[in-house]
C-alpha positions in Angstrom: 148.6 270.2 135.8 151.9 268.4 136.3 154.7 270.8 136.9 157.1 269.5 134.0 154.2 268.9 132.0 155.6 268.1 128.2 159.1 269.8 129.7 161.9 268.3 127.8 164.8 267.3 130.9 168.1 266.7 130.0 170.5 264.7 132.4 173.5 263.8 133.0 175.0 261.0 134.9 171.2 259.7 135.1 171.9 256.2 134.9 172.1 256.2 138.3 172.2 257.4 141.8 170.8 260.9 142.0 170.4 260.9 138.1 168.2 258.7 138.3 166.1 259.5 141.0 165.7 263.1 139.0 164.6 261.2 135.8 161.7 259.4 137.7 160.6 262.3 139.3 160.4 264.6 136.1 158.6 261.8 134.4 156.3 261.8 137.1 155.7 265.1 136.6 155.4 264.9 132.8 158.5 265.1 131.4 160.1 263.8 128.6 163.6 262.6 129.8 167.1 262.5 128.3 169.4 260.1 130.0 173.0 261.0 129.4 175.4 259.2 130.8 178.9 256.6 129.6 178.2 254.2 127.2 178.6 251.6 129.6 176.4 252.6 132.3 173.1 251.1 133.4 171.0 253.0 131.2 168.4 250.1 130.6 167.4 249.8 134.3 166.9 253.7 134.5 164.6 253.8 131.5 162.4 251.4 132.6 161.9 253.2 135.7 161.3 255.9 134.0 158.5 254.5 132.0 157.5 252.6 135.1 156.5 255.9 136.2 154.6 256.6 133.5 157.4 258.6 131.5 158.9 259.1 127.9 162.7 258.4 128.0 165.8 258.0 125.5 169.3 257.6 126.5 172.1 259.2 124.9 175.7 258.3 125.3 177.6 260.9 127.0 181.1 261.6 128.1 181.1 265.0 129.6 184.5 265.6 128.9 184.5 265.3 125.7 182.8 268.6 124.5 182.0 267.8 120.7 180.4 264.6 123.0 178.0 267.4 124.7 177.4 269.3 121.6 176.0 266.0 119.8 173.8 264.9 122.7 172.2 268.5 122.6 171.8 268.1 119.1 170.6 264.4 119.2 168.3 265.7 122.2 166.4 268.4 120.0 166.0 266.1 117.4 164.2 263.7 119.3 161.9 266.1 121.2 162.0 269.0 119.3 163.7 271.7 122.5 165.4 271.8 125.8 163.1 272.8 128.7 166.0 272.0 131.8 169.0 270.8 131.9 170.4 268.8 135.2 174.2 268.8 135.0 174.7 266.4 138.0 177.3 263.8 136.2 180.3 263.6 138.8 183.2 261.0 139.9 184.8 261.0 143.3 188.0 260.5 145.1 189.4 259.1 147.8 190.3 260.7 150.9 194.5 261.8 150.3 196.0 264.5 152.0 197.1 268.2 150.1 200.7 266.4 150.2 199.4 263.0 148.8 197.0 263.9 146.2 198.2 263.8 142.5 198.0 266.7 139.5 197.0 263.8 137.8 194.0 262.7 140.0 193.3 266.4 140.7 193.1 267.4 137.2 190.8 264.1 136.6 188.2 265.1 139.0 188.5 269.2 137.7 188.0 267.7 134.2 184.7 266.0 134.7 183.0 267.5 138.0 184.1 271.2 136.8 185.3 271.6 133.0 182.3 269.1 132.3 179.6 271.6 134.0 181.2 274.3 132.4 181.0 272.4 128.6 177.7 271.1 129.4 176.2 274.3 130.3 177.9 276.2 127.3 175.5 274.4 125.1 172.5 274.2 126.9 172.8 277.8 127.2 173.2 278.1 123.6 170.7 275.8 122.6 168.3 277.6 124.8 169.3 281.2 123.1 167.7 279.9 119.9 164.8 278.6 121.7 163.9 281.7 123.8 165.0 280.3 127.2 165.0 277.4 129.9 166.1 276.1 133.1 170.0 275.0 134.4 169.8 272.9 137.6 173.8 272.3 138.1 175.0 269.0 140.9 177.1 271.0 143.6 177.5 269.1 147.1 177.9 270.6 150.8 181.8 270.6 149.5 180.6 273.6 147.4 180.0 275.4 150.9 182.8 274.1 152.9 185.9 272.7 153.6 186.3 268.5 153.4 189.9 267.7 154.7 191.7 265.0 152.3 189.4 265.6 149.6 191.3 268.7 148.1 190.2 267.9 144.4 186.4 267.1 144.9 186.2 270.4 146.8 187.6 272.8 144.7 185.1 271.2 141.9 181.8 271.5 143.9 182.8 275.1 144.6 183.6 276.2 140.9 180.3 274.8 140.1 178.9 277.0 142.1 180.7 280.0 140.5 179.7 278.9 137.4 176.3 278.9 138.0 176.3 282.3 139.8 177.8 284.1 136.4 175.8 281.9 134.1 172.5 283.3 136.6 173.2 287.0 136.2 174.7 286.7 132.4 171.4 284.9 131.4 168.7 286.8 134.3 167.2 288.6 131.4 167.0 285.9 128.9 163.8 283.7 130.3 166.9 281.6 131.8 167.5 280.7 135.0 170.1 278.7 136.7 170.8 277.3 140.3 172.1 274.3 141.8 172.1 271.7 144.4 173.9 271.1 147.8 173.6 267.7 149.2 174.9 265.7 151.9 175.6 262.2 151.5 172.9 260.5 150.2 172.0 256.6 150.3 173.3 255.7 146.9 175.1 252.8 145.5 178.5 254.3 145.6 177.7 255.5 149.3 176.5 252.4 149.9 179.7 250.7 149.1 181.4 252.6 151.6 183.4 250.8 154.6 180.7 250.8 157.3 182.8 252.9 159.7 183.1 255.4 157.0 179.4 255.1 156.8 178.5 255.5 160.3 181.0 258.3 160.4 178.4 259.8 157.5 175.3 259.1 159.4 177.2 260.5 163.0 177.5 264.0 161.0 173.6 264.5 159.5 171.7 266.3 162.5 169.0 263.9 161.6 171.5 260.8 162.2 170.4 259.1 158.6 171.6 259.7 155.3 169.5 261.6 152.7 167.6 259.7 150.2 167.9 260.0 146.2 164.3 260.8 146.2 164.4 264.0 148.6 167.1 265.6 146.5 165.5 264.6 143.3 161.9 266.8 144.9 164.4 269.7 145.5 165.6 269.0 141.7 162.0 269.2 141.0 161.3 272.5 142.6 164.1 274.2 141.4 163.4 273.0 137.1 159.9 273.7 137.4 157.6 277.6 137.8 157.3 277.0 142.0 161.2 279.1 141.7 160.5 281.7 138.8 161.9 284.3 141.2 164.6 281.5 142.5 167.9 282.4 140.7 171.8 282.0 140.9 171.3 280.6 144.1 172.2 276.8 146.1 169.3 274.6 147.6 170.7 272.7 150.5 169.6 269.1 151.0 171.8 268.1 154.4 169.8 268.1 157.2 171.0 270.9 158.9 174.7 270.0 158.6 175.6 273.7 158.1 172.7 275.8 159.8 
């Protein structure tokens, strides 16, 4: 048996990058797949992947911070399949590298607002959603900036490290509830936006993995897969690193 078989996987940001690379990898393991992500985004590349691999998809339009956004794409979500098995909160923007001194409240509050206030709003209502259901399975988007410092990106830190607050109090609040919730702590990963990068920056990337290659969207989406799915029943409020040894 598949290990998402007829699970119902919710996802944000999964247009693309590692969103995407998560949808393909729960349909392959017999999901039914929710794309969230902006109206404007790729969507119709990522479902046919999705059914490429053999998978059900829809997308629904989603801003992340806009919470009565959230509320309607749970609700549009359990309409179309009936529940909400896992949710993978893993829509994020970055920033670029400023100094304490040079970064903005502006562009600091942007990042907080999606990459932080959105997990928080997004998990409020799967949470809920999954009280009247009898349970289910959080997987939030953290980074290896959840676990350390990053100088010049002052914003984008702070955010991967409240997510992983957020998903330690959500764990214990919810242990005895059939819910579980952990999250994910990449380094960079061969995506589009990394791969857009100035190539010194790049090197610079691939010079700091111990394996001297970036990640790929597929290995984090397998760690995505391990932690929605019964192989981590006992696996809980917890961080799965995907970096190569970066931090060991």
């Amino acid at each position: 048996m598949k290990k998402l078989e007829n699970k119902v996987v919710f996802i944000t940001g999964g247009a693309s990058g590692l969103g995407r690379a998560a949808a393909v990898a729960a349909a392959e393991e017999g999901a039914k797949v929710v794309i969230a992500d902006l109206p404007g985004s790729d969507h119709a590349a990522a479902l046919a992947a999705v059914q490429a691999a053999g998978g059900e998809a829809v997308f629904i339009p989603l801003d992340v911070t806009d919470s009565a956004n959230i509320r309607q794409a749970i609700a549009a979500t359990v309409a179309q399949f009936g529940r909400l098995d896992v949710a993978l909160n893993n829509a994020g923007i970055g920033e670029g590298y400023f100094s304490f001194l040079e970064t903005s409240e502006e562009s600091f509050q942007r990042i907080i607002n999606v990459n932080l206030t959105g997990v928080f709003a997004c998990m409020k209502y799967e949470l809920a959603q999954f009280m009247k259901q009898g349970g289910g399975v959080i997987v939030n988007m953290s980074s290896l900036a959840g676990l350390k410092g990053a100088p010049g990106l002052s914003a984008y830190v702070a955010s991967k490290h409240g997510v992983l607050g957020l998903t330690r109090v959500a764990a214990q609040e919810f242990a005895r509830r059939n819910v579980r919730v952990n999250a994910l702590c990449p380094y960079y990963i061969d995506t589009p936006l990394i791969k857009d990068a100035p190539e010194e920056l790049r090197n610079q990337m691939i010079a700091g993995s111990p394996m001297k290659r970036l990640g790929r969207a597929e290995e984090v989406a397998k760690a995505f897969i391990y932690l929605a799915s019964d192989d981590s029943s006992y696996t809980n409020g917890t961080q799965l690193v995907v970096d190569s040894g970066v931090i060991s």
